[in-house]
One Martini backbone bead per residue (centre of mass of N, CA, C, O) as a GRO file, in nm:
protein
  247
    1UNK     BB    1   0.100   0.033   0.017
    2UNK     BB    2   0.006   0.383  -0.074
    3UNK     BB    3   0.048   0.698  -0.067
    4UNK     BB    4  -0.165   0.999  -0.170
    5UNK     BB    5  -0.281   1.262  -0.351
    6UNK     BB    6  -0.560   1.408  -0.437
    7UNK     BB    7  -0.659   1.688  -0.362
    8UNK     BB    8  -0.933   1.777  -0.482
    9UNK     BB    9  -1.034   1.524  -0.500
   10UNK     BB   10  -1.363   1.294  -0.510
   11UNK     BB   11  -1.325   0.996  -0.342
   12UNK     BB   12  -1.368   0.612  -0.320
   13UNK     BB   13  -1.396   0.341  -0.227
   14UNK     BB   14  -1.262   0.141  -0.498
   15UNK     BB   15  -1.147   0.321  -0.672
   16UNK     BB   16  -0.987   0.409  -0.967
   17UNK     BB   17  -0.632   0.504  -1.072
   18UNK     BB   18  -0.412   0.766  -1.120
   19UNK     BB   19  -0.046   0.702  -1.092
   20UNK     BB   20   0.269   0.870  -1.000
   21UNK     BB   21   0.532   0.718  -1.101
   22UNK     BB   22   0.873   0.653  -1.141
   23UNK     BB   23   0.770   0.428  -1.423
   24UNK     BB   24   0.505   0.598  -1.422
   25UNK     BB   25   0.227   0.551  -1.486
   26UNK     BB   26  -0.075   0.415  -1.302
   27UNK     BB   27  -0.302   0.157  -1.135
   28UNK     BB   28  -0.518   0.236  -0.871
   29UNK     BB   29  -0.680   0.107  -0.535
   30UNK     BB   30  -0.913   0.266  -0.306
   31UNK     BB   31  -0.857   0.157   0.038
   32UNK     BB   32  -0.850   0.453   0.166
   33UNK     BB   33  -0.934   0.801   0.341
   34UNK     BB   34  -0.783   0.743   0.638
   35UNK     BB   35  -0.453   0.800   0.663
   36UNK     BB   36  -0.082   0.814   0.792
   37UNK     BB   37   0.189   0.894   0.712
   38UNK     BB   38   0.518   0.908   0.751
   39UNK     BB   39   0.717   1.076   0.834
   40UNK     BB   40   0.852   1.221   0.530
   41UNK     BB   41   0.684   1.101   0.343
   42UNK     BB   42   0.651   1.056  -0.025
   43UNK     BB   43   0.391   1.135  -0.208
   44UNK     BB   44   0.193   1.079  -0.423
   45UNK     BB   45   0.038   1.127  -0.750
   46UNK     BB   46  -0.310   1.204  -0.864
   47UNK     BB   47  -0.432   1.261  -1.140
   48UNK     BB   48  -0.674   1.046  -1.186
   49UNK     BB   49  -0.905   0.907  -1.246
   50UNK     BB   50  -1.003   0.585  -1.417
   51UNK     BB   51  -1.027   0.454  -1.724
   52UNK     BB   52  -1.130   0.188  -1.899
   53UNK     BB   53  -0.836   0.200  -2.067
   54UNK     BB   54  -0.649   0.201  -1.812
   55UNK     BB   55  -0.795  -0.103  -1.700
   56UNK     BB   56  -0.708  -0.240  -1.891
   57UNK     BB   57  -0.396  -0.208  -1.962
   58UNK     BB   58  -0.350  -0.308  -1.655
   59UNK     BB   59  -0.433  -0.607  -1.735
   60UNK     BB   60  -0.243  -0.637  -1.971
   61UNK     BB   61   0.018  -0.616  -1.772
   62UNK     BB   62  -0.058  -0.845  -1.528
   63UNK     BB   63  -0.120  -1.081  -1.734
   64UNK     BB   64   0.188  -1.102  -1.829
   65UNK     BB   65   0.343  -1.090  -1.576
   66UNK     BB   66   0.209  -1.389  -1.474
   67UNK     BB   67   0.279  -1.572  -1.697
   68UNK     BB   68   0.608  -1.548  -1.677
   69UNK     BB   69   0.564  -1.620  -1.360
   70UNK     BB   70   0.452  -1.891  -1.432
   71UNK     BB   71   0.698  -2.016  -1.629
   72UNK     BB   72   0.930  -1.991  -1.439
   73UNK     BB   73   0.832  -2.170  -1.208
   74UNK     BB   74   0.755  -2.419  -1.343
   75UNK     BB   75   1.054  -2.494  -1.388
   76UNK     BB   76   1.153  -2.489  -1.144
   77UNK     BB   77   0.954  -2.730  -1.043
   78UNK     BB   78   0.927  -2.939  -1.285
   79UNK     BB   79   0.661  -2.909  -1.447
   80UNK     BB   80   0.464  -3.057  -1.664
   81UNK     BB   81   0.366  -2.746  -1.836
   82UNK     BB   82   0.154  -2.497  -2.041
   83UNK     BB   83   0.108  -2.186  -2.019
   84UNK     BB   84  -0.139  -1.965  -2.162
   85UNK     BB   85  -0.351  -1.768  -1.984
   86UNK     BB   86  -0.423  -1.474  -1.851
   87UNK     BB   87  -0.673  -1.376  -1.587
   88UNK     BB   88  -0.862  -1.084  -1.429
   89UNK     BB   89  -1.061  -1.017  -1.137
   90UNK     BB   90  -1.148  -0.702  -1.020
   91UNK     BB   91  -1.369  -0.755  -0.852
   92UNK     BB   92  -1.179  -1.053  -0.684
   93UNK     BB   93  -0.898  -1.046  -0.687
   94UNK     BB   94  -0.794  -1.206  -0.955
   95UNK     BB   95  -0.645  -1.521  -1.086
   96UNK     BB   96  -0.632  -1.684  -1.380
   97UNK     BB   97  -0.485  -1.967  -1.487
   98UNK     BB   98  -0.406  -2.152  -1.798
   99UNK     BB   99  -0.320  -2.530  -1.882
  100UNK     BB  100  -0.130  -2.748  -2.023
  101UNK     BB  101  -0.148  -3.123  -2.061
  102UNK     BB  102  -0.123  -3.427  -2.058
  103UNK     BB  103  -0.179  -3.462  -1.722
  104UNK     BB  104  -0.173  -3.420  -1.419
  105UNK     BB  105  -0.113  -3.164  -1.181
  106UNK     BB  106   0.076  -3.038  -0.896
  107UNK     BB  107   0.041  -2.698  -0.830
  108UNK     BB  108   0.052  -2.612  -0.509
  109UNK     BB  109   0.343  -2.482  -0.496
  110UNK     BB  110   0.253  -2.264  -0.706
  111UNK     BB  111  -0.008  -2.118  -0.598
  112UNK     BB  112   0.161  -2.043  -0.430
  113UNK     BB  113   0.444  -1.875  -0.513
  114UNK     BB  114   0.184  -1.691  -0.694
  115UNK     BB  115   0.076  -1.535  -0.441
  116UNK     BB  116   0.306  -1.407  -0.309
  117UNK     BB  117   0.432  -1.265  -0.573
  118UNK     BB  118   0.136  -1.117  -0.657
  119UNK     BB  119  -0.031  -1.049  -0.410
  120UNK     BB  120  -0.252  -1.281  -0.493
  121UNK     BB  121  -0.510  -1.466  -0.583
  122UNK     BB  122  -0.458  -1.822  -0.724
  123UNK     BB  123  -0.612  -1.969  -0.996
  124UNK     BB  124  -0.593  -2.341  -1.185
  125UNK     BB  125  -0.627  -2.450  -1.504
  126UNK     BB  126  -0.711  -2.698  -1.690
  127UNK     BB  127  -0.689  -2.795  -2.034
  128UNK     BB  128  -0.781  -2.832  -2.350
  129UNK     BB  129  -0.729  -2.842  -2.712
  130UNK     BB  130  -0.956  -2.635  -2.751
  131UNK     BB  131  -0.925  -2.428  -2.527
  132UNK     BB  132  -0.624  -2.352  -2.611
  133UNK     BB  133  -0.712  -2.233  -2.896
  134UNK     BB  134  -0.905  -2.014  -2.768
  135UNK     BB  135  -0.689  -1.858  -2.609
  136UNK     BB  136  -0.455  -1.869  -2.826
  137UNK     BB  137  -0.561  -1.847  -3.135
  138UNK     BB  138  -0.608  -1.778  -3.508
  139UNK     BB  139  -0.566  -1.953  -3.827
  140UNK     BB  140  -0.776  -2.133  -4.024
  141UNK     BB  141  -0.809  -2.325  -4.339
  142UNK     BB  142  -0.979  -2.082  -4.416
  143UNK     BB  143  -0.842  -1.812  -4.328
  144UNK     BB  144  -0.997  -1.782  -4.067
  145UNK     BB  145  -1.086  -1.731  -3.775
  146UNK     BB  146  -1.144  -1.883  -3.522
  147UNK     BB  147  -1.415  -1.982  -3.395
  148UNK     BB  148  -1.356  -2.019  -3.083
  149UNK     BB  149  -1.255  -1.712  -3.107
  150UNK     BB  150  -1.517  -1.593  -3.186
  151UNK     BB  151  -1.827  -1.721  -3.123
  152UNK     BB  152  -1.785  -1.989  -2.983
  153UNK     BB  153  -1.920  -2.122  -2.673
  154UNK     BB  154  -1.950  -2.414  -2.740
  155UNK     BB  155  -1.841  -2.788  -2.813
  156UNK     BB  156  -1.947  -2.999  -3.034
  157UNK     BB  157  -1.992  -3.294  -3.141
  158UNK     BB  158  -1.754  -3.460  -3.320
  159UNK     BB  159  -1.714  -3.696  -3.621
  160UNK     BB  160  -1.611  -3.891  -3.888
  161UNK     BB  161  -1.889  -3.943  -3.978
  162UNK     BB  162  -1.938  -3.659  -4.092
  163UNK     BB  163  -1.720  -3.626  -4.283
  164UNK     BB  164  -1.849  -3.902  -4.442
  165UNK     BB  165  -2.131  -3.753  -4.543
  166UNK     BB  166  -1.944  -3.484  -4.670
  167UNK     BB  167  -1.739  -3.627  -4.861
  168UNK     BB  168  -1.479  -3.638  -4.724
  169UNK     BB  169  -1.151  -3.687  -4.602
  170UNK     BB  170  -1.027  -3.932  -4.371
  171UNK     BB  171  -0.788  -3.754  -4.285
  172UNK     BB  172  -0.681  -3.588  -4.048
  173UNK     BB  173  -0.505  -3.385  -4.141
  174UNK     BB  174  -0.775  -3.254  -4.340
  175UNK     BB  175  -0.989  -3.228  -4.058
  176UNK     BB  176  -0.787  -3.056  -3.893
  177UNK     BB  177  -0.697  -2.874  -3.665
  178UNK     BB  178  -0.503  -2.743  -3.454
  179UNK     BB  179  -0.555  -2.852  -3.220
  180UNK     BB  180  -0.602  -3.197  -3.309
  181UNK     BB  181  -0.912  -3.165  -3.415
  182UNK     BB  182  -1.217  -3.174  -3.533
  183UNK     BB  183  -1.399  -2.956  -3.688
  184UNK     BB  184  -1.631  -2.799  -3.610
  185UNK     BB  185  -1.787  -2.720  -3.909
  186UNK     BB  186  -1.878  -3.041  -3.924
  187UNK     BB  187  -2.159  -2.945  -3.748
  188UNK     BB  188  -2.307  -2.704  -3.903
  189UNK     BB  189  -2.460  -2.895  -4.155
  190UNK     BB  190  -2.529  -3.199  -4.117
  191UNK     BB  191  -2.815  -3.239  -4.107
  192UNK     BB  192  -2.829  -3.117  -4.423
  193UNK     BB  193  -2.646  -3.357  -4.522
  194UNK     BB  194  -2.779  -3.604  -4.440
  195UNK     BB  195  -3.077  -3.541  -4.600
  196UNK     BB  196  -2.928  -3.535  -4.886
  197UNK     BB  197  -2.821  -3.840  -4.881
  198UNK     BB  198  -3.101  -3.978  -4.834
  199UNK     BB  199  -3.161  -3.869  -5.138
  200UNK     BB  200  -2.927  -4.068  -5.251
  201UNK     BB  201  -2.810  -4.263  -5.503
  202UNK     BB  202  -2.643  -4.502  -5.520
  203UNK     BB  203  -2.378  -4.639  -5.635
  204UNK     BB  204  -2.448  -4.849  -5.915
  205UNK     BB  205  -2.734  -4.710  -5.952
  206UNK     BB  206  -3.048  -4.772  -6.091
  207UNK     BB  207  -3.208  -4.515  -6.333
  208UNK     BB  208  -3.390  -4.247  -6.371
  209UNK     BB  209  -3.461  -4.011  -6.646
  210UNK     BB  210  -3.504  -3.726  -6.875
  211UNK     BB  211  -3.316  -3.948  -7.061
  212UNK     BB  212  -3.318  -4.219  -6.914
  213UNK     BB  213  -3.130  -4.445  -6.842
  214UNK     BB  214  -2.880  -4.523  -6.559
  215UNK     BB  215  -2.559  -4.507  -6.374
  216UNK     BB  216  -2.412  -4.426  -6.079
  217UNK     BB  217  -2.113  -4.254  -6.066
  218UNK     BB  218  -2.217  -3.999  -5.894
  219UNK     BB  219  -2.198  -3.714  -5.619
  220UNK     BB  220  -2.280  -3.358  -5.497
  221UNK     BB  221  -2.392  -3.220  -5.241
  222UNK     BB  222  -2.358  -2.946  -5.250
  223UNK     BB  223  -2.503  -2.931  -5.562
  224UNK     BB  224  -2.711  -3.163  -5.603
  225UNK     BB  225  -2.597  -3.416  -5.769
  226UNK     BB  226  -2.596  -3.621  -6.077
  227UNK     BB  227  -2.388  -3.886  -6.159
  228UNK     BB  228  -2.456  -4.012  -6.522
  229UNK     BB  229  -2.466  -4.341  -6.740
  230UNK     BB  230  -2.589  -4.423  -6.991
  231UNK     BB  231  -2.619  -4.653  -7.181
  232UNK     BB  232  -2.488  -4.463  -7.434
  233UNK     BB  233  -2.211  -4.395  -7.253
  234UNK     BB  234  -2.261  -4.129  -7.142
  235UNK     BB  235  -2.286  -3.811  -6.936
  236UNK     BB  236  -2.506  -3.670  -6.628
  237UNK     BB  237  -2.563  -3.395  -6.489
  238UNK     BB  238  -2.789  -3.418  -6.231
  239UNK     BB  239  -3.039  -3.305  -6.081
  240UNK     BB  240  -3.229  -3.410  -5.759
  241UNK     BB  241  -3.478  -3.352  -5.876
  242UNK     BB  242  -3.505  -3.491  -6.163
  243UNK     BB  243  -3.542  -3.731  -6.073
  244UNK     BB  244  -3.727  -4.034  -6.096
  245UNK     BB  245  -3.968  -4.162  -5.909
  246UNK     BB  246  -3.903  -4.531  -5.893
  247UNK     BB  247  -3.617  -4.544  -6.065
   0.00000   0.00000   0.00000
């Protein structure tokens, strides 16, 4: 705690200021209207009540010195884990770390050694692959920010079988997300991709069509068509609405 000058200033407790320390600007909360400082103690200087970007400002300054602080310790005490981003409850005075691990970590002695050293209450959460990337975001094969880092508030089941009814390719490399998880946007309209499968012929059946009989060779969810071989092996891309019903 630092003793400061308010001026004229008319402040309450817990009001956020701005003060002028020797480091530059900086912002403090206002814990008491009432001490007294040590005889000759010199006082800072309160510039200002504090507004909403200095408050941010100062915790996105909090939590990089704590996550910084958070993987020194860890190195330190030997733990395997990997920090990813620390929050901080302005009205709860908490940090939250969030860390990556293979397996569960005993992180008790990181939690004090980083609550003694950063002088407030710390909680540790492990996290999975999934909410690790919406941690700390980035840009996905479609070349588009993160869905879970824009706008996805929890992540639905995903599996498989979804990339195999939308005919994509079974390969995890290529249907898998940064986090080394399957995207989630399969699962986006699978059920409209699903219901349109249950519409298509089978490959290599026999079909009837406003040009003759023909032979199912292909299929395209997306276009909604189908690739037929007629009899006289000819082959033609027919919409899935004009296919003869019965045929």
């Amino acid at each position: 705690m630092v003793y400061c000058d308010a001026g004229e200033m008319s402040l309450q407790v817990d009001d956020y200021v701005v003060v002028d320390t020797a480091g530059g600007p900086d912002v403090a909360r206002v814990t008491t209207l009432e001490a007294s400082p040590r005889s000759g103690e010199q006082l800072m200087t309160i510039v200002r009540q504090a507004e909403a970007e200095d408050l941010q400002e100062s915790r996105r300054k909090l939590e990089k010195e704590a996550l910084s602080r958070c993987k020194e310790m860890a190195a330190e005490l030997g733990l395997d884990m990997k920090p990813l981003a620390v929050r901080h409850d302005c009205r709860g005075d908490q940090l939250t770390m969030f860390f990556g691990a293979e397996e569960r970590v005993d992180f008790r002695g990181l939690i004090r050694k980083l609550g003694n050293a950063l002088e407030t209450r710390v909680q540790l959460r492990q996290v999975g692959a999934r909410d690790e990337a919406k941690l700390l975001g980035g840009i996905g094969r479609c070349g588009y920010p993160l869905c879970c880092r824009s706008f996805l508030t929890s992540f639905a089941s995903v599996s498989i079988k979804m990339a195999k009814e939308q005919n994509l390719p079974l390969n995890p490399m290529k249907i898998s997300g940064i986090c080394g998880r399957l995207f989630c946007c399969l699962a986006y309209e699978h059920k409209e991709y699903a219901a349109t499968k249950k519409r298509m012929p089978r490959l290599k059946q026999e079909i009837s069509t406003p040009y003759g009989r023909g032979r199912v060779v292909g299929t395209n969810l997306f276009k909604e068509t189908v690739t037929v071989q007629m009899d006289n092996e000819s082959t033609r891309e027919i919409a899935l609405d004009e296919l003869v019903e019965g045929g």
